[in-house]
Structure formats: C-alpha cells, structure tokens
Z-matrix of the N, CA and C atoms (Angstrom, degrees):
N
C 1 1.443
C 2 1.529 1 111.11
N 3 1.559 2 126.43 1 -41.49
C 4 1.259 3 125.08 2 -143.07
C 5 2.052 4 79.88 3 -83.07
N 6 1.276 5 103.29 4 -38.30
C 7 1.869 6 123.54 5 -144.88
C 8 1.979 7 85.89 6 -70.73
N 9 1.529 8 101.81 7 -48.40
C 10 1.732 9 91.13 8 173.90
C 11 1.451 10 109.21 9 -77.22
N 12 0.971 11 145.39 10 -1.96
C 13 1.616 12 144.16 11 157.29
C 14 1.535 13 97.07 12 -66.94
N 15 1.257 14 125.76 13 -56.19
C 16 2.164 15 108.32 14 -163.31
C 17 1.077 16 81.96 15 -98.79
N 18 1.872 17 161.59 16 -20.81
C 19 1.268 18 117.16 17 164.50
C 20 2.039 19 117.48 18 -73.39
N 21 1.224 20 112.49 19 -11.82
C 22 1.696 21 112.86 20 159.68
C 23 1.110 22 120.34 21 -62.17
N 24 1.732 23 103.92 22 -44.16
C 25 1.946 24 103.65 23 171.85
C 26 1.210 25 105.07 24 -54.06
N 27 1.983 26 125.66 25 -66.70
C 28 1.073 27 103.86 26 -147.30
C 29 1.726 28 119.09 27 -90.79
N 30 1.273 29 118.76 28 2.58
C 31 1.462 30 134.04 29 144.88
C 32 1.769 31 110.71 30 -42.60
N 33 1.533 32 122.49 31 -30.55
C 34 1.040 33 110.92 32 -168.66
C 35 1.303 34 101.13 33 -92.87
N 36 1.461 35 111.38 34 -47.35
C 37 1.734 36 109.34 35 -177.40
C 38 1.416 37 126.66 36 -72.40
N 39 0.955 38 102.14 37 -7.65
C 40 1.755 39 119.27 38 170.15
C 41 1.766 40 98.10 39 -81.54
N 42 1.529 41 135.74 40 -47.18
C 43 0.983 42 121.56 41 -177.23
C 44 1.539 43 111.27 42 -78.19
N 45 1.483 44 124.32 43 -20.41
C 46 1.049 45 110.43 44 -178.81
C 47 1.889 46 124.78 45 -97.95
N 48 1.762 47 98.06 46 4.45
C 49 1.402 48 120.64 47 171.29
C 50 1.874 49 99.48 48 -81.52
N 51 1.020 50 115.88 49 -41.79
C 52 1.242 51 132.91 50 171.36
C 53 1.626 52 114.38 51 -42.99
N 54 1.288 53 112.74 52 -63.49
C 55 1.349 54 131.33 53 -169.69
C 56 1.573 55 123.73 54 -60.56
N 57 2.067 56 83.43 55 -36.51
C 58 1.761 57 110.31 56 168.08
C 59 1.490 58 111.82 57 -76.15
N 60 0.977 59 106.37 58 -32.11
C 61 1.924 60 106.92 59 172.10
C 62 1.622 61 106.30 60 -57.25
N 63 1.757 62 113.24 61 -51.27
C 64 1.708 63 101.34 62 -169.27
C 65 1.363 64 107.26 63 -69.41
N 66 1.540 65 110.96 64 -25.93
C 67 1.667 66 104.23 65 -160.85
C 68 1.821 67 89.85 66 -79.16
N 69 1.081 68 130.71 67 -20.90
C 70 1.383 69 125.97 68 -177.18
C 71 1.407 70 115.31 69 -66.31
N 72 1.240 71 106.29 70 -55.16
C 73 1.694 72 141.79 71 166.17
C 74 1.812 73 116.31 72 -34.44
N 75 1.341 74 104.75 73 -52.38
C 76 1.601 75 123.79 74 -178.98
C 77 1.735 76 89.53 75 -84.21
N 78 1.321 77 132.84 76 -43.95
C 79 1.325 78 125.40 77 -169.83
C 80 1.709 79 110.14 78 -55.94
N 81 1.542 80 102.72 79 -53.44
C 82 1.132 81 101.71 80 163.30
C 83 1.511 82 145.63 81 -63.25
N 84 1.517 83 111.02 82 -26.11
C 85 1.206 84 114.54 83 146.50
C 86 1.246 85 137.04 84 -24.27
N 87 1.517 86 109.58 85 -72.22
C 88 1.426 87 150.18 86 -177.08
C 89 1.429 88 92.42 87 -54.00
N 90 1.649 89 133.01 88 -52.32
C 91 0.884 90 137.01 89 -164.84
C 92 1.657 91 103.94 90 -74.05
N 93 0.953 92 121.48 91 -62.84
C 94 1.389 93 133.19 92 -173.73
C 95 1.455 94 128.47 93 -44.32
N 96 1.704 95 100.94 94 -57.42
C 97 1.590 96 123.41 95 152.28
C 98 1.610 97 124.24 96 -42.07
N 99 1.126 98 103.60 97 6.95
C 100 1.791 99 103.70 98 163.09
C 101 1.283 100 110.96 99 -115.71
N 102 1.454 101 105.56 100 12.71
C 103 2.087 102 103.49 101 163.82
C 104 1.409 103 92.07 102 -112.89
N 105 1.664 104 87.60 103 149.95
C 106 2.083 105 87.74 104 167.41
C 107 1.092 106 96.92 105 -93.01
N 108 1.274 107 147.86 106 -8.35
C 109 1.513 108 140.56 107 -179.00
C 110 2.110 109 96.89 108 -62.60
N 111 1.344 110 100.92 109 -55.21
C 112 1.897 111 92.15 110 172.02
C 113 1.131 112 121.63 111 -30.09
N 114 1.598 113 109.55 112 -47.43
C 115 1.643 114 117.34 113 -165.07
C 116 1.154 115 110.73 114 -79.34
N 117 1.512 116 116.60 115 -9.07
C 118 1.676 117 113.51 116 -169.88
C 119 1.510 118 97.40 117 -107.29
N 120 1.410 119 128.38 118 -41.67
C 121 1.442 120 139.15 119 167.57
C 122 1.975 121 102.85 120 -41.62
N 123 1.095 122 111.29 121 -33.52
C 124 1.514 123 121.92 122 -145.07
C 125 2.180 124 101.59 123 -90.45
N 126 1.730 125 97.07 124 -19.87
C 127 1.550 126 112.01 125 162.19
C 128 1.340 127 120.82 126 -94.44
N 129 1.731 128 131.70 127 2.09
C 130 1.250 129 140.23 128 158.70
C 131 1.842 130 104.00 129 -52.03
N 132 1.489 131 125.71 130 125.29
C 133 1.497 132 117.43 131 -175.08
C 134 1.799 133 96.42 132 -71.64
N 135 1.166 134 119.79 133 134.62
C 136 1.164 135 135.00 134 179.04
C 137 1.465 136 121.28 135 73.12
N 138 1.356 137 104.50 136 23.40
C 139 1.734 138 114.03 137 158.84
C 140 1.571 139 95.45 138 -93.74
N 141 1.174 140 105.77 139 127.60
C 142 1.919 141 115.79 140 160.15
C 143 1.696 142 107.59 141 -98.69
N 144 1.480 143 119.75 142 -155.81
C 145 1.031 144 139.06 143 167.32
C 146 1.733 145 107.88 144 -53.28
N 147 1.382 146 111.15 145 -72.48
C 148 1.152 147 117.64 146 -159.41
C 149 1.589 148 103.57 147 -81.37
N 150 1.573 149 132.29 148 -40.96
C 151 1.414 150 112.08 149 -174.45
C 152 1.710 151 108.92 150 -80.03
N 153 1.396 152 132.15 151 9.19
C 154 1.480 153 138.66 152 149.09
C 155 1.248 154 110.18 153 -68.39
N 156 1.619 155 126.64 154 -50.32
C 157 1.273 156 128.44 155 171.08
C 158 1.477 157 124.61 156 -41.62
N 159 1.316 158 104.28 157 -33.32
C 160 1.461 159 112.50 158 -151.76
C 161 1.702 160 93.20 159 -94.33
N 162 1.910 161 106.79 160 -27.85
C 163 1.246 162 109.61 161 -162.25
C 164 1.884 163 103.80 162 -72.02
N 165 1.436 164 110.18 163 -41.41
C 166 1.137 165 119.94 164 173.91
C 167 1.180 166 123.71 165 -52.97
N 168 1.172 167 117.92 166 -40.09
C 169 1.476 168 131.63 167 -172.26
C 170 1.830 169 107.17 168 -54.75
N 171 1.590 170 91.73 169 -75.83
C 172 1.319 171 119.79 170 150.89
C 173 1.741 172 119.08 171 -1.98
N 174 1.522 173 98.49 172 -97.04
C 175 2.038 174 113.82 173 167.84
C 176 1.365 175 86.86 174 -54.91
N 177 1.176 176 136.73 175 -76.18
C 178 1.799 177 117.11 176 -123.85
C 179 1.358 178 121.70 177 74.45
N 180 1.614 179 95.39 178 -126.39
C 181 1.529 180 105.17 179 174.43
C 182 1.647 181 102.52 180 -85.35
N 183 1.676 182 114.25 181 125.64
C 184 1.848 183 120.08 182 167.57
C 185 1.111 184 124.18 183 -57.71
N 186 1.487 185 126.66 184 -17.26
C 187 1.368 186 135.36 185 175.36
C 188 1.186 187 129.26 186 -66.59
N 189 1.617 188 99.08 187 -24.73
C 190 1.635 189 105.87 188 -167.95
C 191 1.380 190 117.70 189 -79.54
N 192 1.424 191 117.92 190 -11.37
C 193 1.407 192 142.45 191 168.37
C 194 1.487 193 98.28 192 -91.49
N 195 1.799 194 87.49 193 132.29
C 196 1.771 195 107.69 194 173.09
C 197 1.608 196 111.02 195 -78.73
N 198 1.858 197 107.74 196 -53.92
C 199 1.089 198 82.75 197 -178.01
C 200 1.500 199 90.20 198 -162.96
N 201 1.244 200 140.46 199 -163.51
C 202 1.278 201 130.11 200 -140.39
C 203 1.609 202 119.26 201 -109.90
N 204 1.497 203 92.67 202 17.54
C 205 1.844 204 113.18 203 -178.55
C 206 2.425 205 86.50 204 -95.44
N 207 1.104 206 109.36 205 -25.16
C 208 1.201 207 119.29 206 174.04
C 209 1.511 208 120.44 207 -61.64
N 210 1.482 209 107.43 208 -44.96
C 211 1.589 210 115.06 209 -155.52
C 212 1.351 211 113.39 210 -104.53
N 213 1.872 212 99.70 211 -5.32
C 214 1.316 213 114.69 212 -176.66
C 215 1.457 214 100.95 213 -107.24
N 216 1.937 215 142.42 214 -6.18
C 217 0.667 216 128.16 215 -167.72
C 218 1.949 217 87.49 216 -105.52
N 219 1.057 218 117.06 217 -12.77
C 220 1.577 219 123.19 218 -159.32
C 221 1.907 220 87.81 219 -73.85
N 222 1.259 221 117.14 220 -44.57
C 223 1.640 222 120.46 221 178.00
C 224 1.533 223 101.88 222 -78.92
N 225 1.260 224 152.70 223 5.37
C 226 1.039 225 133.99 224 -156.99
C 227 1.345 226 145.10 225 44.30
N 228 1.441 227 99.71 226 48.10
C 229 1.556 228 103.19 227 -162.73
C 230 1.398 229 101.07 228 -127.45
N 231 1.613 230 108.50 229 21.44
C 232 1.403 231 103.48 230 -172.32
C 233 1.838 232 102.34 231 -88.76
N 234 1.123 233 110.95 232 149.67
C 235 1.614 234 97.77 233 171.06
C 236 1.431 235 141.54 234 -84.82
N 237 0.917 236 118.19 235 161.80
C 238 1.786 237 100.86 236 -165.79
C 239 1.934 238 92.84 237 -154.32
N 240 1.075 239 94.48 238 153.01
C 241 1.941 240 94.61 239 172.53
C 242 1.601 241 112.19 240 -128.27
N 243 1.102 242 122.06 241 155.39
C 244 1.738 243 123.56 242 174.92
C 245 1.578 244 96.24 243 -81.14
N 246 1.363 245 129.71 244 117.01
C 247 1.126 246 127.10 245 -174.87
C 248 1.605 247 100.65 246 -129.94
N 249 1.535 248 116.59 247 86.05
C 250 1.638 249 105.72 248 178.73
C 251 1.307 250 81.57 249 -158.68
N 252 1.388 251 117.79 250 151.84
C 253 1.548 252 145.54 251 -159.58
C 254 1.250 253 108.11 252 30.39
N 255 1.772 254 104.18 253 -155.90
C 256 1.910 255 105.67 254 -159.48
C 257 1.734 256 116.83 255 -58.53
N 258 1.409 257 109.15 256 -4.82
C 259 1.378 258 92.37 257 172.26
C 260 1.551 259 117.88 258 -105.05
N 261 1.245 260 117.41 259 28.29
C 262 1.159 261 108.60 260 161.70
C 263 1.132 262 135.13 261 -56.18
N 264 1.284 263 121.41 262 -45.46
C 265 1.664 264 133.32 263 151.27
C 266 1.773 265 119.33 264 -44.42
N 267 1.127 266 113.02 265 6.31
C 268 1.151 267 93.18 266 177.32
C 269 1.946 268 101.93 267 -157.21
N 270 1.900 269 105.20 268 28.39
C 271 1.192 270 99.82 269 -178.71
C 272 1.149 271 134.19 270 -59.33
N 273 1.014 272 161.47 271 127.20
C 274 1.453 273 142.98 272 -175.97
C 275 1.741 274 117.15 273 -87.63
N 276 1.618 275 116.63 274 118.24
C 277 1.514 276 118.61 275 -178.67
C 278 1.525 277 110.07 276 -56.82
N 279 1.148 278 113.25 277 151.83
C 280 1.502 279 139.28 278 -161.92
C 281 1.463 280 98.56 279 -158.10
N 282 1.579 281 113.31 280 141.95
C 283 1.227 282 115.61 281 162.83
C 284 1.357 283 101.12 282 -69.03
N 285 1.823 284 90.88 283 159.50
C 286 1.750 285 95.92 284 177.94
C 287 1.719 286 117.93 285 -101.62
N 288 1.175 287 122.04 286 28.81
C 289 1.532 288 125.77 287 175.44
C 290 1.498 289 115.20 288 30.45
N 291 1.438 290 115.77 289 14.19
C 292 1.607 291 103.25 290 178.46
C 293 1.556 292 111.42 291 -92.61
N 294 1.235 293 112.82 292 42.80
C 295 1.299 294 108.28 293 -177.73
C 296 1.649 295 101.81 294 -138.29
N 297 1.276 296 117.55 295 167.09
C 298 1.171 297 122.93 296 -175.33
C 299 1.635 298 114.98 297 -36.84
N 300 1.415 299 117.44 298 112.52
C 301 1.288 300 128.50 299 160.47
C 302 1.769 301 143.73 300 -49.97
N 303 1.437 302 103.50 301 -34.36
C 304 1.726 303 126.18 302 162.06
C 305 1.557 304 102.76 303 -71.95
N 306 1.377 305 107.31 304 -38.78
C 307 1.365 306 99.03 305 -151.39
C 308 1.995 307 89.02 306 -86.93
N 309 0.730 308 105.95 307 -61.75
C 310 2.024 309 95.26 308 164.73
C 311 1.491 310 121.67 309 -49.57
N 312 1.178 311 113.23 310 -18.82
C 313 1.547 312 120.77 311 151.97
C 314 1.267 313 118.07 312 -39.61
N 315 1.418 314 94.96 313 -69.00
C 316 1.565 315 125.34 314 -167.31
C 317 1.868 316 105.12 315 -61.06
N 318 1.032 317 120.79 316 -71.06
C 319 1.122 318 100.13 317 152.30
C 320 1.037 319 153.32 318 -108.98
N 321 0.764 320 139.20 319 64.82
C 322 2.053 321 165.37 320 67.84
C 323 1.738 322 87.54 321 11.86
N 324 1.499 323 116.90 322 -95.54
C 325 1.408 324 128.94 323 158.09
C 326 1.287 325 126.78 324 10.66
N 327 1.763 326 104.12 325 -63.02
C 328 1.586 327 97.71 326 -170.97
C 329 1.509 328 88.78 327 -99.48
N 330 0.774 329 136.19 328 -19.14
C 331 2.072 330 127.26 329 -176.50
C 332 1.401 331 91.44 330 -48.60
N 333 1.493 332 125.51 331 -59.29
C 334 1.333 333 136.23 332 -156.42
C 335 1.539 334 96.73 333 -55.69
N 336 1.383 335 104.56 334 -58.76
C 337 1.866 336 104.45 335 -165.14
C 338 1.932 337 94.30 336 -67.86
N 339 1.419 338 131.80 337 -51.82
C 340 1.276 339 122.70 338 -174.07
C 341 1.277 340 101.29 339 -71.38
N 342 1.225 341 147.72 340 -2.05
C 343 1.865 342 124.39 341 175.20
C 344 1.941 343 87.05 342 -94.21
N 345 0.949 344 124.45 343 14.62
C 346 1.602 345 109.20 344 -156.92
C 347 1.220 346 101.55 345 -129.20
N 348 1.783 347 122.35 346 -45.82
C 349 1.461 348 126.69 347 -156.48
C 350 1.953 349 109.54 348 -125.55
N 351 1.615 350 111.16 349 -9.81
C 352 1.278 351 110.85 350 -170.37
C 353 1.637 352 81.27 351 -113.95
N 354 1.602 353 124.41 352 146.92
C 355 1.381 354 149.65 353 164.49
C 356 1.204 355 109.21 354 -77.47
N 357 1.254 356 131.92 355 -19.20
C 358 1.395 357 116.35 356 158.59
C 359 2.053 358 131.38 357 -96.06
N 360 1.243 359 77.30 358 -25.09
C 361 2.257 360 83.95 359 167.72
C 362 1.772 361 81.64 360 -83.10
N 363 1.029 362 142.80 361 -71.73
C 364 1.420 363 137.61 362 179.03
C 365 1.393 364 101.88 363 -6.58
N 366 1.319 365 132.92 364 -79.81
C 367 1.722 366 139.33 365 156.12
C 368 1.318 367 122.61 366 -34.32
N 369 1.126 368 91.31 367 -50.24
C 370 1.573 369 96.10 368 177.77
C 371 1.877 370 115.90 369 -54.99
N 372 1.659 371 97.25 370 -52.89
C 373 1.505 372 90.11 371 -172.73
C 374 1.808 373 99.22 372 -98.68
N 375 0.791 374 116.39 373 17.29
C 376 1.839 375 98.70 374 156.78
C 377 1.245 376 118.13 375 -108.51
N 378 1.427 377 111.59 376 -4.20
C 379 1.836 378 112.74 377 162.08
C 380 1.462 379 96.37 378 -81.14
N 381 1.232 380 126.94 379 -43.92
C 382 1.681 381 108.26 380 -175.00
C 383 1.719 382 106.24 381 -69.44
N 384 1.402 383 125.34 382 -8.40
C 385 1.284 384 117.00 383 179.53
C 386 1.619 385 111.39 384 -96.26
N 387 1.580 386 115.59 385 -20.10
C 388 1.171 387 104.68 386 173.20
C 389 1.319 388 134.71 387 -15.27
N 390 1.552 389 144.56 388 163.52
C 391 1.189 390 133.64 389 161.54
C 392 1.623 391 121.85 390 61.79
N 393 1.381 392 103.84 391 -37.22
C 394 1.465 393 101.73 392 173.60
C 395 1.090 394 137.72 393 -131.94
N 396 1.679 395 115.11 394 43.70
C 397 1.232 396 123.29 395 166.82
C 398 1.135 397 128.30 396 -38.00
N 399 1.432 398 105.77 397 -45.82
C 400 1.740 399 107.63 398 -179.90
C 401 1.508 400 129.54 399 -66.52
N 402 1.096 401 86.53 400 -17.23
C 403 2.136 402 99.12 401 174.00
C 404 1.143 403 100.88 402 -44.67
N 405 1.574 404 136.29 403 146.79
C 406 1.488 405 141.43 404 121.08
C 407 1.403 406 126.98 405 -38.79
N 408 1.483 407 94.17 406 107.49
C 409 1.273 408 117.58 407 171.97
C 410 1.938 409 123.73 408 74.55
N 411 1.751 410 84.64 409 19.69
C 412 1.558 411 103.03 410 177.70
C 413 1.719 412 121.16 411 -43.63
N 414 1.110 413 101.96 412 -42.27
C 415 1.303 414 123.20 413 -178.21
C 416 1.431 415 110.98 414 -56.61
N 417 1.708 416 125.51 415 -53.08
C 418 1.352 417 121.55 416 -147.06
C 419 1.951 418 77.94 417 -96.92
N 420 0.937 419 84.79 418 -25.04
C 421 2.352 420 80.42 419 171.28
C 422 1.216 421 105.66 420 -45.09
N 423 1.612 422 115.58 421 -61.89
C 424 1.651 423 139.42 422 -157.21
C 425 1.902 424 105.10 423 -70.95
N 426 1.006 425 94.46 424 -22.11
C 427 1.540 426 105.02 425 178.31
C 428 1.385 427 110.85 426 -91.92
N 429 1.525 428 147.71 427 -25.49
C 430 0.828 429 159.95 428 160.05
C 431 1.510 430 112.25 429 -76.38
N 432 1.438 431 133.48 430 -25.08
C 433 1.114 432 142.22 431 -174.93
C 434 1.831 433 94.76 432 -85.60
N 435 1.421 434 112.67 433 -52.43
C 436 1.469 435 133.46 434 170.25
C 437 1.308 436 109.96 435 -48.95
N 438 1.425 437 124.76 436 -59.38
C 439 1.662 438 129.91 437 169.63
C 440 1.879 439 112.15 438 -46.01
N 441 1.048 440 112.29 439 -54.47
C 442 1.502 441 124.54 440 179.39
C 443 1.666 442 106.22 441 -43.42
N 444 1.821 443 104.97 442 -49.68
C 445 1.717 444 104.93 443 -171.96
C 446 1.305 445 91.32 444 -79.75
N 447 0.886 446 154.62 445 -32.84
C 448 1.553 447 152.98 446 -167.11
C 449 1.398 448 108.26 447 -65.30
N 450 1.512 449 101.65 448 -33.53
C 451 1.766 450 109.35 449 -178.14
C 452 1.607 451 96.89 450 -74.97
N 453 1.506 452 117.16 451 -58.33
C 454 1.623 453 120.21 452 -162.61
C 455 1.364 454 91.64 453 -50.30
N 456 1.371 455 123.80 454 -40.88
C 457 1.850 456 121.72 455 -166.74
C 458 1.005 457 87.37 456 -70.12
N 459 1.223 458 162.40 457 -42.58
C 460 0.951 459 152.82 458 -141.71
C 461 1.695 460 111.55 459 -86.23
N 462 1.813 461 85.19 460 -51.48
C 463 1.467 462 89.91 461 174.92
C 464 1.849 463 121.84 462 -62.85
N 465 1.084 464 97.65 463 -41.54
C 466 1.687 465 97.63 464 -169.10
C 467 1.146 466 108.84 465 -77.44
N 468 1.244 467 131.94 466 -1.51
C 469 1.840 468 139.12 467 -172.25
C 470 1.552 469 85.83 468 -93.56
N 471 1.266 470 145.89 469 -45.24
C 472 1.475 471 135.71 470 -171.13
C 473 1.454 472 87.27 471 -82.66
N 474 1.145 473 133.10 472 -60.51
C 475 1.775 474 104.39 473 -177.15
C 476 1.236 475 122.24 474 -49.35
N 477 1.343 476 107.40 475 -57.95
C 478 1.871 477 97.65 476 -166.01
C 479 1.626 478 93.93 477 -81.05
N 480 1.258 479 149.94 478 -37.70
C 481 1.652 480 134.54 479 161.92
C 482 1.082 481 85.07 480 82.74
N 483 1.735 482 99.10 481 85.39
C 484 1.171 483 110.07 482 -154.67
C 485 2.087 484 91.78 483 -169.28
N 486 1.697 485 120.73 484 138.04
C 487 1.552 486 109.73 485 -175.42
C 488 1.677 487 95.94 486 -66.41
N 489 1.355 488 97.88 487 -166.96
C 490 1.584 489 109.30 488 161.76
C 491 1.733 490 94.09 489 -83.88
N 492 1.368 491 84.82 490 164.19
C 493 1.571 492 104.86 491 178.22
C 494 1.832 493 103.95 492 -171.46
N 495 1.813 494 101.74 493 102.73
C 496 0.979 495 125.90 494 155.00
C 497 1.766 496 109.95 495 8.00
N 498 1.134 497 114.73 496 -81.12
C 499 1.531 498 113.53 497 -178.76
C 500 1.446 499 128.06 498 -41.79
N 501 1.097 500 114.28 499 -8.74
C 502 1.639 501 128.29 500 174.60
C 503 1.650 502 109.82 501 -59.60
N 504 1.350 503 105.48 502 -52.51
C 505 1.406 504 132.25 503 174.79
C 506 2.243 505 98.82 504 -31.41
N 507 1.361 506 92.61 505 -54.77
C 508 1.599 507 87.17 506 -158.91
C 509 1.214 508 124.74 507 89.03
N 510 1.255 509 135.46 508 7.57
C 511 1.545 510 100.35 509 -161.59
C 512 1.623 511 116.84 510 -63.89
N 513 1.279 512 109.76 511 178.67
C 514 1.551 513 116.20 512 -170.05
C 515 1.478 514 82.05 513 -121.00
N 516 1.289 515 108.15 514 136.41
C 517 1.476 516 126.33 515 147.30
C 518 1.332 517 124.52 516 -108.40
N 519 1.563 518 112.36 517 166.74
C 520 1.148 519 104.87 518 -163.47
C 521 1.870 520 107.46 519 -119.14
C-alpha cells in the first residue's frame, strides 16, 4: 500500500517535471524565433530547436568576433598543452575547456547526430577518421574536431545571413 502511494507520487512529479520541460522548451522557441539568425542556425544538419538556442545565446551578436581563432576559443575548443619541465617537448595538445561548457555540450550533440544522419558530415568525418581508426578514442577526437566546424558554420551563417549550404563542409577529394 504505502510502496503504490510514492510510486503514484513519483509517477506524478515526473509527469509534471515533464510538462515543465515542454512549456520551457516552446518558451524558448517562441523566444528564439524572433531572430533570423535561429532560422538560419535551425538549417545547420544536426542543429534542432534547442542546440540553435544554445548556439545563439552563446555568439549573440557575429560581429563581435574578428575571426574564428575567437569563436572557437569562446566554446573551449581552442588548444592549449601543459608545457613545463622535461616534457615539454613532447606535450600533447588538448582542448582547453575554458570556454563555455553547454555550449560544447551542445555541439558535441549535434556532431554526433551530423557524423551519423547528414551524408555530408558523414564524409566529412570519415575523411578525418581515415588511417586512424585504430587509435584510442579516435572517434570522440573526430567528433569534437566535427563540433568545432559546426560552430565556425555556425558562426559565419549569422554573419553573412545566409542558409547552410553543403559547401562549407570542404571536403577534399582526391
């Protein structure tokens, strides 16, 4: 008796934590949809509702960035190495995480859905995996390398106000 009483409670607050997520979710929508930068962020393959939200939030205004050593250090994805005593010569680069954490969340997020569900990050990130599948942890590198261009697309689509367009990507053929 007591055990179907707190699984009824927490059946209820789970549906009504639930309910507060969409009305939060649509708030932000509503909110967002009065920039055209949303609507242009919102044709990036694996931008949804919320990782456009987060992207906007993030930039703001595109101008205020010179150029893309800026917009990549603002997410923390710029690289940096521990370079003090004998292993300096042989530090290994690492992004430096001093930059917004949600917002490298966020895309982290869409790399995953665009290396997986769009045919062109599909290309995109198995030419950066070429050759080195077998590495440890090659993959979640290549996805983070993938998240970073997703940001620059991201960035230069609110400057020039402008859709996505495939060719941003680059790939190199051979």
């Amino acid at each position: 008796m007591a055990l179907d009483l707190e699984a009824k409670i927490l059946v209820e607050g789970l549906n009504r934590i639930q309910c507060d997520i969409i009305e939060v979710d649509r708030a932000i929508e509503i909110m967002c949809s009065c920039f055209d930068e949303y609507k242009l962020l919102l044709t990036i393959p694996g931008f949804g509702p919320y990782i456009s939200a987060v992207v906007l939030a993030a930039i703001g205004n595109p101008d205020r960035f010179q150029n893309m050593k800026e917009i990549i250090r603002l997410a923390g994805y710029d690289l940096n190495a521990n370079r003090s005593g004998k292993k300096s010569n042989s530090a290994v680069p690492v992004i430096s995480k001093k930059g917004k954490a949600d917002l490298r969340y966020a895309l982290y997020q869409a790399a995953l859905i665009a290396s997986s569900s769009n045919r062109y990050f599909r290309a995109y990130f198995h030419m950066l995996l070429q050759g080195r599948e077998r590495e440890k942890g090659i993959r979640t590198k290549m996805r983070v390398k993938l998240a970073t261009k997703l940001l620059v697309v991201a960035w230069t689509l609110m400057k020039k106000k402008e859709s996505f367009d495939p060719r941003y990507i680059r790939l190199k053929t051979k």
